[in-house]
FIKOLZA-1660 file (N, C-alpha, C; in steps of 0.1 Angstrom, whole numbers, plus 5000, padded with zeros to 4 digits):
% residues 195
   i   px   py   pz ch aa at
   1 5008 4988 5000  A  X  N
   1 5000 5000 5000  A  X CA
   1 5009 5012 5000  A  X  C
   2 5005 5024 4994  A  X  N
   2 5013 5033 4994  A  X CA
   2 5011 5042 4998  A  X  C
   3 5016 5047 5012  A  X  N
   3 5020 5057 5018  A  X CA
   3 5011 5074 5015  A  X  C
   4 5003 5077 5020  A  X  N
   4 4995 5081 5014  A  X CA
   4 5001 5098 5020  A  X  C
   5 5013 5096 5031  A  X  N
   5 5014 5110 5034  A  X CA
   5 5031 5114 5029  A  X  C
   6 5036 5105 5020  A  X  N
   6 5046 5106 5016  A  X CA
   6 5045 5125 5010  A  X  C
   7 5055 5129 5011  A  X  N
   7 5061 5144 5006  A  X CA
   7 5051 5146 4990  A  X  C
   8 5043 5156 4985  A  X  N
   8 5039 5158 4973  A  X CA
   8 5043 5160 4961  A  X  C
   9 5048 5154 4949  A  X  N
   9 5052 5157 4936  A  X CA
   9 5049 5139 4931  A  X  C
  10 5053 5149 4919  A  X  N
  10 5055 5139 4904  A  X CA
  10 5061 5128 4907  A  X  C
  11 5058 5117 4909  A  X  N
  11 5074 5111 4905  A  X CA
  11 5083 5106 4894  A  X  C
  12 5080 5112 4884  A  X  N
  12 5085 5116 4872  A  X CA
  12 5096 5128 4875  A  X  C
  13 5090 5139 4878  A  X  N
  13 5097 5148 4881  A  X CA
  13 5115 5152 4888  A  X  C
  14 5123 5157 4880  A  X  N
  14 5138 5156 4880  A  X CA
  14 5140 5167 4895  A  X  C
  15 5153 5164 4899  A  X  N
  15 5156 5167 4910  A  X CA
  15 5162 5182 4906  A  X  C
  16 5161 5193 4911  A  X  N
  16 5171 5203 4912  A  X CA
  16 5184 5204 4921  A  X  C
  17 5192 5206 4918  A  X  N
  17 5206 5212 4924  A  X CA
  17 5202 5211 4941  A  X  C
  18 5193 5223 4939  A  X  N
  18 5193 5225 4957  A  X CA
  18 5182 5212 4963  A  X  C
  19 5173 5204 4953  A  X  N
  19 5168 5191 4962  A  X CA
  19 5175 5182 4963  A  X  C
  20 5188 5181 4958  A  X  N
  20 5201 5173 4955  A  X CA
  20 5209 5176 4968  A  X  C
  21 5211 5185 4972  A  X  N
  21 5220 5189 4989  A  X CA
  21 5219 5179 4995  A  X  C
  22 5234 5174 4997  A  X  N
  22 5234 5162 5009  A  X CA
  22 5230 5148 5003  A  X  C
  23 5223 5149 4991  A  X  N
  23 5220 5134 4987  A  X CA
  23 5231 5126 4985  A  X  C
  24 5229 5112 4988  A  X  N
  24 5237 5103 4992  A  X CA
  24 5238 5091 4980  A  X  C
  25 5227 5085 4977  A  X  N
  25 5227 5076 4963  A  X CA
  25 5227 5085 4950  A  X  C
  26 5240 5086 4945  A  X  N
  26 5240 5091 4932  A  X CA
  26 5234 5085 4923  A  X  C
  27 5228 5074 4924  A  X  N
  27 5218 5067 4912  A  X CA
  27 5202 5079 4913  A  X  C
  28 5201 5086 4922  A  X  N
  28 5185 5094 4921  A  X CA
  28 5187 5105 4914  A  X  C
  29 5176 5103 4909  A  X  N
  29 5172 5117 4900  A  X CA
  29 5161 5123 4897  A  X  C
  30 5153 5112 4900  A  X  N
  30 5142 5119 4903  A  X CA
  30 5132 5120 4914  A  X  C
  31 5116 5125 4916  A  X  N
  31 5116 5125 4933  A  X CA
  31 5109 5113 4935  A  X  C
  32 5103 5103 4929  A  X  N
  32 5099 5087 4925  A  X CA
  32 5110 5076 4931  A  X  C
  33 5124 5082 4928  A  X  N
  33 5134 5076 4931  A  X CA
  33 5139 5080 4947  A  X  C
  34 5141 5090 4949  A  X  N
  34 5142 5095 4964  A  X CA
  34 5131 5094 4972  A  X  C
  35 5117 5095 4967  A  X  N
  35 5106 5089 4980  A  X CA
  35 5106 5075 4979  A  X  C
  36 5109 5069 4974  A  X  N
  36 5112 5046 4976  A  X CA
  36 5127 5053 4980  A  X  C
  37 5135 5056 4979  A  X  N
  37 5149 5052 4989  A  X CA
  37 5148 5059 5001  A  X  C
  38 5140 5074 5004  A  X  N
  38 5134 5069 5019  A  X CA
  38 5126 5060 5029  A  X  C
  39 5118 5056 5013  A  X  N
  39 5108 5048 5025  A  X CA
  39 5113 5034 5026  A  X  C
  40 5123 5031 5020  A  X  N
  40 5133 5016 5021  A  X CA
  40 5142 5022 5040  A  X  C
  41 5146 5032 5036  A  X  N
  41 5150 5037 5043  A  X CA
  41 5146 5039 5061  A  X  C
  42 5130 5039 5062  A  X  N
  42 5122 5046 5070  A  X CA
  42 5119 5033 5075  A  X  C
  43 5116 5022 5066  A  X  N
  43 5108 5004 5070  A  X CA
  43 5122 5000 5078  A  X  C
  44 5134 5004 5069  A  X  N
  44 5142 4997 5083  A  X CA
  44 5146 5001 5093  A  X  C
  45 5145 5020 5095  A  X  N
  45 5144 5024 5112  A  X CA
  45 5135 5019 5118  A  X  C
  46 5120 5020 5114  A  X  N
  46 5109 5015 5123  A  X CA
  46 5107 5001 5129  A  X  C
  47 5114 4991 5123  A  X  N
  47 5108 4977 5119  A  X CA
  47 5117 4975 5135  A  X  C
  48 5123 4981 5146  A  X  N
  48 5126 4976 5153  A  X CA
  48 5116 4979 5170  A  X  C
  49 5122 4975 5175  A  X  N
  49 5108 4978 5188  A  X CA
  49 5111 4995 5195  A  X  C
  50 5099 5003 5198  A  X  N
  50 5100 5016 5201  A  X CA
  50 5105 5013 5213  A  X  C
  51 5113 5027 5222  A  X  N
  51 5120 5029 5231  A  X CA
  51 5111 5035 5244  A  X  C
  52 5113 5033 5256  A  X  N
  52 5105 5036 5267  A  X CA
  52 5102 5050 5265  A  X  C
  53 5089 5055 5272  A  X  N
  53 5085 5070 5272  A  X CA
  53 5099 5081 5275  A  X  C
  54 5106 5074 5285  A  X  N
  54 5118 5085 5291  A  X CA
  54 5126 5087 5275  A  X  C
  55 5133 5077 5272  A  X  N
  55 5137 5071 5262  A  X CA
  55 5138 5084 5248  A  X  C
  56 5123 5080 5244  A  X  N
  56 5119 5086 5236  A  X CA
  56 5117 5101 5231  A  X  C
  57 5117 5108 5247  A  X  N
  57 5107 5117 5250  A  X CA
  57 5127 5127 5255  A  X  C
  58 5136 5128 5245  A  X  N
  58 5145 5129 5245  A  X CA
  58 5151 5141 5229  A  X  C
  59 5158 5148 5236  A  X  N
  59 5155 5155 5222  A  X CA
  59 5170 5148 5212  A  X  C
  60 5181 5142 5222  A  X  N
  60 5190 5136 5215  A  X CA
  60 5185 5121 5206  A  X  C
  61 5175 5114 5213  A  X  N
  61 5166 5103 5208  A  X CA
  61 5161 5106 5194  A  X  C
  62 5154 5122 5195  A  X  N
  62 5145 5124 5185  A  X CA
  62 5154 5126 5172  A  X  C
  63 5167 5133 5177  A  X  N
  63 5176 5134 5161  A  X CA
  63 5184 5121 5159  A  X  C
  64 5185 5107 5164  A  X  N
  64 5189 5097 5162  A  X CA
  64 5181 5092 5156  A  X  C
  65 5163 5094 5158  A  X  N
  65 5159 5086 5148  A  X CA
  65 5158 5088 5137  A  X  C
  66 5155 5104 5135  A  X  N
  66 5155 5110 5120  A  X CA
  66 5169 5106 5117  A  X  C
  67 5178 5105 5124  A  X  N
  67 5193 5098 5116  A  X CA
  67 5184 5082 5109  A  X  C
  68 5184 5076 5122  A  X  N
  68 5180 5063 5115  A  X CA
  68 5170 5059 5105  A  X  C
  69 5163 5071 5101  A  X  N
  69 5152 5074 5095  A  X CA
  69 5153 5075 5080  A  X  C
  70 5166 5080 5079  A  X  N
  70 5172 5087 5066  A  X CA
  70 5190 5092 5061  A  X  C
  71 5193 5081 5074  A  X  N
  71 5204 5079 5068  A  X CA
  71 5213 5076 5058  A  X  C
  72 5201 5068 5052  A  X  N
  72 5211 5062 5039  A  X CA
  72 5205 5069 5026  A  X  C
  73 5198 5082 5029  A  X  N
  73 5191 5091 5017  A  X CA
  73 5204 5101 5020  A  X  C
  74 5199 5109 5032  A  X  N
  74 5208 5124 5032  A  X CA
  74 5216 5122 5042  A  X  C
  75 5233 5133 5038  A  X  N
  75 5243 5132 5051  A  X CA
  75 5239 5138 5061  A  X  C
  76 5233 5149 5059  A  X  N
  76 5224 5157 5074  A  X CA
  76 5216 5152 5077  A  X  C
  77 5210 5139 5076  A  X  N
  77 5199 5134 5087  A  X CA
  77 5203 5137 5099  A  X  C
  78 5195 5137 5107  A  X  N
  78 5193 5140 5123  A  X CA
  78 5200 5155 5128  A  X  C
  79 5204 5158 5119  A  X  N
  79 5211 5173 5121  A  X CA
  79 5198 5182 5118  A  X  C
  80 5198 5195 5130  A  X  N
  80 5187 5200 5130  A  X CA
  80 5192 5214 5113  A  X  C
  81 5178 5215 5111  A  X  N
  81 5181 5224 5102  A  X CA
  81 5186 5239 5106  A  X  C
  82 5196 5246 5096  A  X  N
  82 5201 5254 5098  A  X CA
  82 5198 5269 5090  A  X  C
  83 5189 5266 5082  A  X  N
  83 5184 5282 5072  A  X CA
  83 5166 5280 5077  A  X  C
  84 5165 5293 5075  A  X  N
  84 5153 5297 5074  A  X CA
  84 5144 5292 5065  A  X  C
  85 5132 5287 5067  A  X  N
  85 5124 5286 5063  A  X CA
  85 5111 5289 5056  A  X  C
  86 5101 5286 5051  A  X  N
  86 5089 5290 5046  A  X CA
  86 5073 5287 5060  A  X  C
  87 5080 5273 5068  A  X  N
  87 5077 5267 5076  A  X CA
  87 5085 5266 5089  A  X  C
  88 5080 5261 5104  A  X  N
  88 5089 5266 5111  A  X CA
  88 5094 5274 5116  A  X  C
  89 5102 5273 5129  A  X  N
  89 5108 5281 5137  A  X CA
  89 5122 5285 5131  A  X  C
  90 5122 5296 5138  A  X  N
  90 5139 5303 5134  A  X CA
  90 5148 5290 5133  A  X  C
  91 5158 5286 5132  A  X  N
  91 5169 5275 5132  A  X CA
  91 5173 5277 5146  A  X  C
  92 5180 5288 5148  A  X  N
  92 5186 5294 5164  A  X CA
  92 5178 5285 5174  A  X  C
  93 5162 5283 5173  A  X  N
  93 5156 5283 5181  A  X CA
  93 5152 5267 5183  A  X  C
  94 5158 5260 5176  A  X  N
  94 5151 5247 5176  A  X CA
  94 5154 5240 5187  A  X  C
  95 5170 5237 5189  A  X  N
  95 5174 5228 5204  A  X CA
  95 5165 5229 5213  A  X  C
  96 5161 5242 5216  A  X  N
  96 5158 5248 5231  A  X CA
  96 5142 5244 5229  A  X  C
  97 5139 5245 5217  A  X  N
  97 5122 5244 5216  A  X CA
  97 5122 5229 5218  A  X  C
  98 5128 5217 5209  A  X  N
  98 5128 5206 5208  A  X CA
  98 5128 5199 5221  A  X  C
  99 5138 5208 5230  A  X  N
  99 5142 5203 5244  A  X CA
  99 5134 5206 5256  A  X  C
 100 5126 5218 5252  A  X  N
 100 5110 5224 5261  A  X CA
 100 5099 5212 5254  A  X  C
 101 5096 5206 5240  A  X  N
 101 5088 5199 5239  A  X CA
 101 5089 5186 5243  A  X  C
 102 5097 5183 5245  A  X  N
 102 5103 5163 5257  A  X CA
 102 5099 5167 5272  A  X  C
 103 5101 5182 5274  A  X  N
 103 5100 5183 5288  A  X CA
 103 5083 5183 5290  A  X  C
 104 5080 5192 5282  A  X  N
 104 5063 5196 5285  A  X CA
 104 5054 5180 5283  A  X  C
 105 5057 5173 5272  A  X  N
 105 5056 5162 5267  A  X CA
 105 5055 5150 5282  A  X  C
 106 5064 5152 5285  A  X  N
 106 5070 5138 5296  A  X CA
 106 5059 5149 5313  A  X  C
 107 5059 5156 5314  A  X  N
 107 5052 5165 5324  A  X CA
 107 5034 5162 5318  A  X  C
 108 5034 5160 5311  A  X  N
 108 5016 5153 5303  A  X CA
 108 5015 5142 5306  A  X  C
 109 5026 5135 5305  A  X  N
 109 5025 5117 5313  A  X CA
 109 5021 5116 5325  A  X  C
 110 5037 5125 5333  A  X  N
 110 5034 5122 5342  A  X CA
 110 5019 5126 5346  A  X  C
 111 5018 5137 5345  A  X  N
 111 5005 5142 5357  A  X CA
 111 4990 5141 5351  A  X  C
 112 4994 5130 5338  A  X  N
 112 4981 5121 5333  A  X CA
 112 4970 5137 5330  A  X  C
 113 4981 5146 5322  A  X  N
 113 4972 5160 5315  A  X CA
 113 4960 5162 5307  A  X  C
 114 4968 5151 5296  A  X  N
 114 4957 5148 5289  A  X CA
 114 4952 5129 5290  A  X  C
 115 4941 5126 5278  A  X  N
 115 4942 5113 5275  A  X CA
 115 4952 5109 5265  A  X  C
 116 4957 5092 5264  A  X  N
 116 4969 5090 5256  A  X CA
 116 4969 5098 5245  A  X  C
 117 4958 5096 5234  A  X  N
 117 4963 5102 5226  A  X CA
 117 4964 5115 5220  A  X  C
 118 4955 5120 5229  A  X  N
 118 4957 5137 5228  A  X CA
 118 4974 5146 5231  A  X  C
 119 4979 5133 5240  A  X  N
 119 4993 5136 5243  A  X CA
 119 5002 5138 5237  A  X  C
 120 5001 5119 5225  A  X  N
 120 5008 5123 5215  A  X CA
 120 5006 5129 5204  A  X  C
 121 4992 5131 5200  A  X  N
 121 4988 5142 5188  A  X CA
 121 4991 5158 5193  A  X  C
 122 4994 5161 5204  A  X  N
 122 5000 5178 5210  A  X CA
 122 5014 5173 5207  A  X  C
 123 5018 5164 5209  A  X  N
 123 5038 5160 5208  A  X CA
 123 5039 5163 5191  A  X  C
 124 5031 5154 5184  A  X  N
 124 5034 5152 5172  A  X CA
 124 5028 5169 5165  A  X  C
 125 5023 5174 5166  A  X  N
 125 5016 5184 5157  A  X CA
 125 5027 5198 5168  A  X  C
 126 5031 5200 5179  A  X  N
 126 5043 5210 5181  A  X CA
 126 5059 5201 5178  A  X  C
 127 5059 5193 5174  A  X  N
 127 5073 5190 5167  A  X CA
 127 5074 5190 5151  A  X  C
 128 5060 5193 5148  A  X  N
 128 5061 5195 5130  A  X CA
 128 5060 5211 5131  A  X  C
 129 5054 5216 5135  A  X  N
 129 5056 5233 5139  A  X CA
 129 5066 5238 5138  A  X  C
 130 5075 5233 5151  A  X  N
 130 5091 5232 5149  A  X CA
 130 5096 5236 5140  A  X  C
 131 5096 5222 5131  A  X  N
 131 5100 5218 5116  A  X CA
 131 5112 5216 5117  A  X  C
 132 5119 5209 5128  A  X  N
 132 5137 5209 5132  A  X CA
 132 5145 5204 5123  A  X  C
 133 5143 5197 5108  A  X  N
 133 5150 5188 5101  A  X CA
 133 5146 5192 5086  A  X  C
 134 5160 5197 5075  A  X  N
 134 5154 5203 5067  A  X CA
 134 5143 5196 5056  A  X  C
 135 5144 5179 5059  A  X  N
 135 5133 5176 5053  A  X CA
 135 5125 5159 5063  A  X  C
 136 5117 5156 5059  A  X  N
 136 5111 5148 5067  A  X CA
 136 5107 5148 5083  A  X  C
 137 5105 5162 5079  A  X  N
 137 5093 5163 5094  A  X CA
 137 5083 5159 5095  A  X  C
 138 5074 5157 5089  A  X  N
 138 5064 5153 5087  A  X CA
 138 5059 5134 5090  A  X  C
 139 5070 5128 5087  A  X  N
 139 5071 5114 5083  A  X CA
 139 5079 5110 5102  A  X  C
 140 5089 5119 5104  A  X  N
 140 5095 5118 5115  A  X CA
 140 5087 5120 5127  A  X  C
 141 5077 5129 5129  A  X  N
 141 5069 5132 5138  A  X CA
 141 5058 5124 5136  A  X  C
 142 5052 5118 5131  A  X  N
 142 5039 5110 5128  A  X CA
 142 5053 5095 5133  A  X  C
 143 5064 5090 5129  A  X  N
 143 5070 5080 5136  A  X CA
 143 5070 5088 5151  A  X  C
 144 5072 5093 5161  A  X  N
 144 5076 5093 5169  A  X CA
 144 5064 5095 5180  A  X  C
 145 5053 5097 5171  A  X  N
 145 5038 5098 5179  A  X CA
 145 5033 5089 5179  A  X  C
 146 5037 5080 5171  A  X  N
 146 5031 5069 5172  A  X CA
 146 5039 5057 5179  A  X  C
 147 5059 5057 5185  A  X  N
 147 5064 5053 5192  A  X CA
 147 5058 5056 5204  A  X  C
 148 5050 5067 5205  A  X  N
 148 5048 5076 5221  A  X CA
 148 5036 5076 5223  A  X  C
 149 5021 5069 5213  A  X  N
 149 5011 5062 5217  A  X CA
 149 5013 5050 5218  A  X  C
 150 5020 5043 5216  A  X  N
 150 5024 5025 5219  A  X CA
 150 5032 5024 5232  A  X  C
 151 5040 5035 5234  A  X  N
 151 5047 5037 5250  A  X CA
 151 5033 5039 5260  A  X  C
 152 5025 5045 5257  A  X  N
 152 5011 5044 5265  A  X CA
 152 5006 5035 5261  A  X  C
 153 5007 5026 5257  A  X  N
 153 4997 5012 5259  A  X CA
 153 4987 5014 5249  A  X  C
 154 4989 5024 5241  A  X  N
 154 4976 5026 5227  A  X CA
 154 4979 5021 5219  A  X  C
 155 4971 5014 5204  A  X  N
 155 4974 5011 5190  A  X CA
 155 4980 5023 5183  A  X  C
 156 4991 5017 5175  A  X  N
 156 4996 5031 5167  A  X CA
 156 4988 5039 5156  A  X  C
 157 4988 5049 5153  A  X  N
 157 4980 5059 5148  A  X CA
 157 4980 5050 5131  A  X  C
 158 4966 5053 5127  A  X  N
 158 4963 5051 5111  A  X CA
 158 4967 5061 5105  A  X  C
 159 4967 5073 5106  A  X  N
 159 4972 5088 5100  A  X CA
 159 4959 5091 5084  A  X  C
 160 4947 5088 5089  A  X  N
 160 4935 5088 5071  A  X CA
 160 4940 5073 5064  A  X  C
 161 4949 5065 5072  A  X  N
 161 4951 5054 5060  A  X CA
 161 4939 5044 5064  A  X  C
 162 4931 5043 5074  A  X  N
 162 4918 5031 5078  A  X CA
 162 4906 5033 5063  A  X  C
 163 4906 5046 5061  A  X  N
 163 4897 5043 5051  A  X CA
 163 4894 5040 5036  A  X  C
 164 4888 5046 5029  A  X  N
 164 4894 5043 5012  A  X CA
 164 4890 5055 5008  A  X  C
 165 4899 5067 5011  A  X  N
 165 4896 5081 5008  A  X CA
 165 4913 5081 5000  A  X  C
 166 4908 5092 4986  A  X  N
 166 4924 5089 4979  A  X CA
 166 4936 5098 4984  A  X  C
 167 4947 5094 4979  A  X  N
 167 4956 5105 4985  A  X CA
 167 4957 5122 4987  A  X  C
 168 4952 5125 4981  A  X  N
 168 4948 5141 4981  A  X CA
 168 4939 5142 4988  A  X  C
 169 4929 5136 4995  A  X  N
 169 4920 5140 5003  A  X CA
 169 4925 5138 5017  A  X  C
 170 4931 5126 5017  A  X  N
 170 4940 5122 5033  A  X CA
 170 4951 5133 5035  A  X  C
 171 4958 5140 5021  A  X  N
 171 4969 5149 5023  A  X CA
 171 4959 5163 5028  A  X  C
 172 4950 5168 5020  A  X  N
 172 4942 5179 5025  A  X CA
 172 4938 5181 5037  A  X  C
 173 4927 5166 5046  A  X  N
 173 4927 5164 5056  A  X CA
 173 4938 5166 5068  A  X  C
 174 4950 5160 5064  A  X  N
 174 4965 5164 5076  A  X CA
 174 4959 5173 5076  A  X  C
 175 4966 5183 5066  A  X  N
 175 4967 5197 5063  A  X CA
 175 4957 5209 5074  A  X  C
 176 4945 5205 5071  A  X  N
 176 4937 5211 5078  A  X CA
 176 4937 5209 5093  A  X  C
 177 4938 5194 5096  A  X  N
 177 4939 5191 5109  A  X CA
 177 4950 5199 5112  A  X  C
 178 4962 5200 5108  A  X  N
 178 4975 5210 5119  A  X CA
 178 4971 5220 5115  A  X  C
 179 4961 5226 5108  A  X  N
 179 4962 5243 5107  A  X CA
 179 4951 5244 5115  A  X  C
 180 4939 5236 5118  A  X  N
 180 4934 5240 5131  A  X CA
 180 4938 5237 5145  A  X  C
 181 4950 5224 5144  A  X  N
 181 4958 5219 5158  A  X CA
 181 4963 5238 5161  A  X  C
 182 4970 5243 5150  A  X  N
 182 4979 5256 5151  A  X CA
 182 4970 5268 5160  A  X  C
 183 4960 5265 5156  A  X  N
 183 4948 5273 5164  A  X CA
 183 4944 5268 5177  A  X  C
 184 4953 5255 5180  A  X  N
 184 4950 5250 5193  A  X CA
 184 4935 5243 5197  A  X  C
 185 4930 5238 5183  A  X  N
 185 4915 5230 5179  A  X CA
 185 4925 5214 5179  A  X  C
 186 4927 5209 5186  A  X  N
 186 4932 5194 5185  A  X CA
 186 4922 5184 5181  A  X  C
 187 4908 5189 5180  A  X  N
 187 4895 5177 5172  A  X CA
 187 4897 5166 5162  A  X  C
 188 4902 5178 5154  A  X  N
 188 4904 5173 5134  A  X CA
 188 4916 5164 5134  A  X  C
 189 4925 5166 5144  A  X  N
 189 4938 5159 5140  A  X CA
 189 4940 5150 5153  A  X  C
 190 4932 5150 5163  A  X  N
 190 4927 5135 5171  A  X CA
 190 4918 5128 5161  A  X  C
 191 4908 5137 5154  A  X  N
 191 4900 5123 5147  A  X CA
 191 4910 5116 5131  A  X  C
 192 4917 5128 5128  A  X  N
 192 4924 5118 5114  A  X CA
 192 4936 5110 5116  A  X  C
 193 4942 5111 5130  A  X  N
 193 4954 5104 5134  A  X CA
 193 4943 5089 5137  A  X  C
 194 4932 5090 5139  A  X  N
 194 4925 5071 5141  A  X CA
 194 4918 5072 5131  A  X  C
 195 4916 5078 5117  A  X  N
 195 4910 5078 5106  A  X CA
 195 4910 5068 5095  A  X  C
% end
């Protein structure tokens, strides 16, 4: 089945210079070719067992997985991003944010703030805000929320994949859910994370 929240384009479509930065398999060229050698990439970080709530809920943890996530695509995996964005916090600002979001995060467990998965849909939707990694935030945070609803004892998130709605409607759906999560409406994006 195919990934229905993978990154948007062609996969026909030729790589430019600057989507080329840091790429690692000189055989890609196009983005058909780089979204299958992440997600070759992504099946073998995940396929191992998630790490305890402490564990996880780490901001050194969280750039080791985006390492193991996409190591064998880009050299800067797990390195936080460094230029400004369209998306995202300043760069300056990420450690400290990343490092306030494990704390606030693990302070929700403890004192049982919210229900499980409202926990990790607040973890996952302020670590794509973020946007700490110049690419696969999206793929990285939806892995780590759903390491961090399984650490509570919940089934891992569907993310719109339960139903038979096509890819553009599941991508619209995200979309809307974090632009009302951003408004601090967490509804839309509790109901499409079990969608």
């Amino acid at each position: 089945m195919t990934n229905p929240l993978l990154p948007v384009g062609d996969g026909h479509t030729g790589l430019t210079d600057e989507d080329r930065e840091g790429l690692i398999p000189t055989y890609i060229t196009t983005r058909g070719e780089l979204f299958d050698a992440e997600q070759r990439n992504i099946a073998n970080a995940v396929s191992r067992r998630p790490p305890n709530v402490e564990r996880l809920l780490d901001d050194k943890y969280l750039r080791d997985l985006h390492r193991a996530m996409f190591n064998e695509v880009w050299s800067w995996a797990g390195q936080y991003r460094k230029r400004l964005t369209n998306i995202g916090i300043d760069p300056a600002a990420i450690p400290e944010a990343v490092r306030d979001l494990t704390r606030y995060a693990m302070a929700w467990v403890e004192h049982s703030t919210y229900e499980a998965d409202e926990v990790a849909i607040r973890f996952h939707h302020r670590l794509v805000f973020i946007h700490p990694f110049p690419n696969g935030n999206g793929r990285h945070g939806r892995v780590a929320a759903d390491y961090l609803i399984r650490t509570l004892d919940q089934p891992r998130f569907s993310w719109g994949a339960a139903g038979d709605a096509d890819t553009d409607t599941i991508r619209r759906a995200y979309r809307q859910a974090l632009q009302a999560a951003d408004r601090s409406d967490y509804a839309d994006l509790l109901a499409f994370a079990r969608s």
